[in-house]
C-alpha positions in Angstrom: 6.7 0.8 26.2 5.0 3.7 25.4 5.8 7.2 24.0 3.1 9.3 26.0 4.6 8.7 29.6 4.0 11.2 31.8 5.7 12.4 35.3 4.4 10.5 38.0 5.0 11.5 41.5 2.1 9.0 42.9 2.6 5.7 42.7 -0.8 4.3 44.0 -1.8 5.9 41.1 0.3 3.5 38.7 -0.8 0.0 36.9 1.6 -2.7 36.7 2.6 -3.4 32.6 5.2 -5.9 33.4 6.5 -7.8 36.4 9.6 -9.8 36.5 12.3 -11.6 39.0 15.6 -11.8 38.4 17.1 -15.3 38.3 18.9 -16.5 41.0 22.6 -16.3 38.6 21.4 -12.8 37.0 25.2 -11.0 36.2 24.8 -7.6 37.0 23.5 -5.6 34.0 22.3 -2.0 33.1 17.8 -2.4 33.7 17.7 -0.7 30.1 19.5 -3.7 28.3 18.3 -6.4 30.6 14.5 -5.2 29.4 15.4 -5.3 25.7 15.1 -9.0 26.4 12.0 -8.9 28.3 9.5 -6.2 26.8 8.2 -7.0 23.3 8.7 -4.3 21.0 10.9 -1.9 23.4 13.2 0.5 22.2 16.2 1.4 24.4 14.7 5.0 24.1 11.5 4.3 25.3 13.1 2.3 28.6 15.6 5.4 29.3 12.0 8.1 29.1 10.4 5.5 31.1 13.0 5.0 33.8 13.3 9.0 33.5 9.5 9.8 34.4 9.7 7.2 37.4 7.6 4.4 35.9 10.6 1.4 36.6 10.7 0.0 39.9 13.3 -2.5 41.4 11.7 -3.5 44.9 8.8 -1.2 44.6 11.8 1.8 44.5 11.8 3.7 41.1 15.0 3.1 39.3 17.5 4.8 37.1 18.2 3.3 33.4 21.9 2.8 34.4 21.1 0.7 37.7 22.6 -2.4 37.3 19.7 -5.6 37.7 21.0 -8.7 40.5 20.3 -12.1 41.4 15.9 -11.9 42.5 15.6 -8.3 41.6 11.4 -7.5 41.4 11.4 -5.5 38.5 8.3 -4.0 37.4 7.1 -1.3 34.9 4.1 0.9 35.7 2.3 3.6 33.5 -0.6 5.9 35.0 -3.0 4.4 32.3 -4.4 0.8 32.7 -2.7 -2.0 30.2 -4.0 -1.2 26.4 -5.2 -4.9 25.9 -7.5 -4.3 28.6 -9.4 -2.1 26.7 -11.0 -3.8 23.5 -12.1 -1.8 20.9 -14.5 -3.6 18.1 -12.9 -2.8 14.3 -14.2 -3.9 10.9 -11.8 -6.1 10.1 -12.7 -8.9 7.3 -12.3 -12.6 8.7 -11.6 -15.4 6.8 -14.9 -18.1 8.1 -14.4 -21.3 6.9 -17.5 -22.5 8.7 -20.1 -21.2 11.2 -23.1 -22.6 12.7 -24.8 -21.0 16.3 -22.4 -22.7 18.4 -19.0 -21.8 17.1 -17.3 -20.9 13.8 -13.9 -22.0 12.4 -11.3 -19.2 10.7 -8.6 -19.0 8.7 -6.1 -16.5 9.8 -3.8 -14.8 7.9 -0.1 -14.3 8.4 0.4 -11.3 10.2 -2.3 -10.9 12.0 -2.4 -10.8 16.0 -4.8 -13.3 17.4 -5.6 -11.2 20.4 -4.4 -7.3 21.9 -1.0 -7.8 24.2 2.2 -5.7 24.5 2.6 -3.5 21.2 -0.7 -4.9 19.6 -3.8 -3.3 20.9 -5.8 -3.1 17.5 -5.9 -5.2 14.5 -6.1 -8.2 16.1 -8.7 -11.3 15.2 -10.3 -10.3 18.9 -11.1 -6.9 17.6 -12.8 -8.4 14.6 -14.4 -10.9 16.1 -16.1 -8.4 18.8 -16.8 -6.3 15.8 -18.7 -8.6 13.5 -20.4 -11.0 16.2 -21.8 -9.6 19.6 -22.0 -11.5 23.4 -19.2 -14.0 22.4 -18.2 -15.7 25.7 -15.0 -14.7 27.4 -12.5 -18.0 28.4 -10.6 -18.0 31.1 -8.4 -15.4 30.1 -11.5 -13.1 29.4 -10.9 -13.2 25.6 -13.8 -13.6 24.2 -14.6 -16.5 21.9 -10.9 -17.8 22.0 -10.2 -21.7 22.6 -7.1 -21.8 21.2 -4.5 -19.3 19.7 -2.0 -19.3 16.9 1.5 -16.9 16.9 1.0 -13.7 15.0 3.5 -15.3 11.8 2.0 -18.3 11.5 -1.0 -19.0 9.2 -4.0 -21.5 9.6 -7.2 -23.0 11.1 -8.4 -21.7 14.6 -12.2 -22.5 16.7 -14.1 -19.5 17.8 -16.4 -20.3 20.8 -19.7 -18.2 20.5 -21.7 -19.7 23.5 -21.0 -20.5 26.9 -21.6 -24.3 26.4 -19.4 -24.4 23.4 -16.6 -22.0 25.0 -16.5 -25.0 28.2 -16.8 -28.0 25.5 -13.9 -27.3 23.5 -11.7 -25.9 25.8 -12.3 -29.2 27.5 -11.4 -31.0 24.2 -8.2 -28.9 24.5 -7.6 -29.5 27.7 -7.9 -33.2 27.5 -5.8 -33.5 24.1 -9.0 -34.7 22.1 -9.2 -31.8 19.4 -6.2 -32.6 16.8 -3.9 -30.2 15.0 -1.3 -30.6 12.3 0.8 -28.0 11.0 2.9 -28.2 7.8 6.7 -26.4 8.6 9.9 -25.8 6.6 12.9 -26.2 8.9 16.4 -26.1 8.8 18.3 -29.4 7.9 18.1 -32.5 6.7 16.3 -34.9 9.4 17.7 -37.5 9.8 14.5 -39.7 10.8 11.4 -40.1 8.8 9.0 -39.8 11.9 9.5 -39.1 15.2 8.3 -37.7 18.5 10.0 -34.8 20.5 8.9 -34.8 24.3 10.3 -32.0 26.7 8.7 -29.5 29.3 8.9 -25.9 28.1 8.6 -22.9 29.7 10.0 -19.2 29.2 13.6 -18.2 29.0 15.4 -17.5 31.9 17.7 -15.0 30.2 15.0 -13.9 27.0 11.3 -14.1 27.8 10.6 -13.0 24.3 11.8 -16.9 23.9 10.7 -20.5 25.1 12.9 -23.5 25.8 12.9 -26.6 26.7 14.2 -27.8 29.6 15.8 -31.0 30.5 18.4 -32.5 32.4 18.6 -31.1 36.4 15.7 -28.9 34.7 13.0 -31.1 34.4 11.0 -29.8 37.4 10.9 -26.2 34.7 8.2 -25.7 32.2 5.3 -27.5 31.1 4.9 -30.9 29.5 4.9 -31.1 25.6 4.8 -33.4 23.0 5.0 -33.0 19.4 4.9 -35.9 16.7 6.5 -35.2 13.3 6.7 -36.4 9.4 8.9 -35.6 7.1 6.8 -34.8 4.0 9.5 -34.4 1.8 13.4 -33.6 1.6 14.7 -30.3 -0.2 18.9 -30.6 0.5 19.4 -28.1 3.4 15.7 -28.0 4.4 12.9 -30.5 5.2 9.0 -29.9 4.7 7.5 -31.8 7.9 3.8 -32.7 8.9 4.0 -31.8 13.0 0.9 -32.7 15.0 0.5 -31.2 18.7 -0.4 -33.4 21.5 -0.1 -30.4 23.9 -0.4 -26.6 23.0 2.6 -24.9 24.6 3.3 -21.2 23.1 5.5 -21.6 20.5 6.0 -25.2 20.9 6.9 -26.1 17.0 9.4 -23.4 16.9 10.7 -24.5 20.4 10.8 -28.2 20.1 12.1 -28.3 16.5 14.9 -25.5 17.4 15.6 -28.2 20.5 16.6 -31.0 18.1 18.8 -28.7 15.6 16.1 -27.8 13.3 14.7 -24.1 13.7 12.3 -23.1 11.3 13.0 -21.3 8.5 12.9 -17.8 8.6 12.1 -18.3 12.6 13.9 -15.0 13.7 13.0 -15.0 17.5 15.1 -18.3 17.3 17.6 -17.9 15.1 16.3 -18.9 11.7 16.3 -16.2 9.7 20.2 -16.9 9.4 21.2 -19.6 6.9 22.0 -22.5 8.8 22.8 -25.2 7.1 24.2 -24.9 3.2 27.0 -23.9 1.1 29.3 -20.9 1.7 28.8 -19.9 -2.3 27.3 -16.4 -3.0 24.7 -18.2 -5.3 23.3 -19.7 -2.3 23.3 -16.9 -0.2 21.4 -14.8 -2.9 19.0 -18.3 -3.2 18.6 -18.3 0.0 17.8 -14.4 0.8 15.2 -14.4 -2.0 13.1 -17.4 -0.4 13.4 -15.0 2.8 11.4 -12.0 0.8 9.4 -14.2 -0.8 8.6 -15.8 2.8 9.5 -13.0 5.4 7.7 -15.0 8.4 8.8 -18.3 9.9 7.6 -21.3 7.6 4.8 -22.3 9.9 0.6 -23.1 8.8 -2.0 -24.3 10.8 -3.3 -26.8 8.1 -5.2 -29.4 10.2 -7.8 -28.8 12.8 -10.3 -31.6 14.6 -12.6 -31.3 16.8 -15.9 -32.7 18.1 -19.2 -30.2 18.0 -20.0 -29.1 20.8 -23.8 -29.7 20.5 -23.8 -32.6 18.3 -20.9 -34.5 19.4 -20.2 -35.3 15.5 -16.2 -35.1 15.1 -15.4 -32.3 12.3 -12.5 -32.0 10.8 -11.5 -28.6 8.6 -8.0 -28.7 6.0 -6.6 -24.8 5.0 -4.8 -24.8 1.7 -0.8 -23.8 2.0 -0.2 -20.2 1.8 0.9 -18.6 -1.5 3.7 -17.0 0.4 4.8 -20.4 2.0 4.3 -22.3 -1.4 6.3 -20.5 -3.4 9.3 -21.0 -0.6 8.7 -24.7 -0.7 8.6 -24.4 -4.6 12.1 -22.7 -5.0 13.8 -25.4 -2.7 12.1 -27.7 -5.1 13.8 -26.5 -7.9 17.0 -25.6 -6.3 17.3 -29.4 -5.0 16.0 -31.0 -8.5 18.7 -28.6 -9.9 21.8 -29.3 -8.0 21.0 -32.9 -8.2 
């Protein structure tokens, strides 16, 4: 949402923000809390002044903050200015390049930092540096130029930047076709119980929180999209594991969703829980343990370490490592000394 609505009395004159449909067993709920779930980085102020100046529609009719949302409601939220990620503005933003040759170059992104503009986050992302520091990169498929592949704004590590057509088509092929490989290094909750393992399950957004993924299963298999994710335990730490997870597919979110789905969220994950302490003792000691690997790691425990791919021109297969964070390593450090302590 936005703090600069205006009154709209037109609304040919509006652009669409958000869209959604109600699911079929949607319990009747007040529009104002039902998109607190749905708009990233909303306030329940900024719904009520939107639904005041006329910009939230339910079945193309504009709608009060107290109307109550049912089953296949079309809910959508229109401004009189075009979406801000539409509009991409260069900035001179440093970028970590790990390697670069004419064809594409290879970055190392910091916690933190946005990948590319969306709801909330229309500057300071790695598109507006890229489009800063390097001109006529090719758009994909989603017209965001130079990007192959994208990492989640918390999580650290290796991406590919396209900068021609050919290499743009190549390695998005690569993608595609499962060919590039990517492993990631993740704290996560619990001790697991097997050394190695795959997790297989479609995923696709929450029904009831689109700020979330799930996976479904069961009657719900038809739902989502294919994913499979093979992981290592790299080492034990009591109440946490440090795993090796490589991605066969590249579903948003897919670590955090398919390691939350076998009862081990990320640490420090808060879209899914994990900034709670969920496994552990009840003693203050811990808790005060705990908190303090939370400041010193105030993201979810998730790096990019591992990234494979064959060049686009040369066909040669390249493979690029990224050293774990300090912010990450000193986590990993205090569960080392808390398990070598209690043991």
């Amino acid at each position: 949402m936005t703090d600069d609505q205006s009154d709209i009395e037109d609304n040919d004159d509006l652009y669409e923000h958000y869209s959604f449909v109600a699911e079929k067993g949607q319990q009747p709920l007040r529009i104002d809390k039902y998109l607190m779930n749905f708009v990233e980085n909303a306030t329940r102020n900024k719904i009520q002044a939107a639904a005041k100046n006329g910009s939230i529609l339910v079945n193309d009719i504009p709608v009060k903050s107290s109307y109550k949302v049912k089953p296949l409601d079309q809910i959508k939220v229109m401004f009189a200015h075009p979406p801000y990620e539409n509009l991409l503005v260069p900035e001179d933003i440093p970028i970590d390049i790990v390697y670069e040759d004419d064809e594409l170059l290879v970055v190392n992104k910091s916690a933190g930092m946005v990948v590319h503009p969306g709801h909330g986050n229309y500057s300071g992302t790695l598109i507006n540096a890229l489009t800063f520091h390097f001109d006529n990169l090719p758009n994909n498929s989603s017209n965001r130029p130079g990007l192959v592949h994208r990492i989640d704004k918390d999580t650290s590590g290796l991406l590919v930047v396209a900068k021609t057509e050919e290499a743009m088509t190549n390695l998005s092929k690569q993608f595609f076709d499962k060919t590039s490989e990517r492993e990631y290094v993740a704290i996560v909750w619990g001790n697991m119980e097997e050394d190695e393992g795959t997790i297989e399950g479609n995923i696709g957004r929450h029904p009831k929180n689109r700020l979330q993924n799930k996976v479904f299963f069961g009657d719900e298999t038809d739902k989502g999209k294919p994913a499979v994710t093979h992981y290592k335990v790299i080492e034990r730490l009591g109440y946490v594991t440090l795993v090796s997870c490589k991605l066969e597919t590249g579903r948003t979110h897919q670590i955090r969703v398919h390691m939350k789905h076998i009862g081990h969220t990320l640490f420090n994950d808060e879209r899914y829980g994990g900034e709670r302490i969920l496994k552990g003792t009840t003693f203050t000691k811990y808790k005060q343990f705990v908190d303090n690997c939370f400041k010193v790691l105030p993201r979810q425990a998730l790096h990019a370490k591992t990234l494979g791919f064959e060049h686009p021109r040369t066909g040669k297969f390249m493979s690029f490592t990224s050293e774990i964070p300090e912010d990450m390593a000193q986590c990993i450090e205090k569960w080392q000394h808390y398990t070598k302590h209690q043991a």
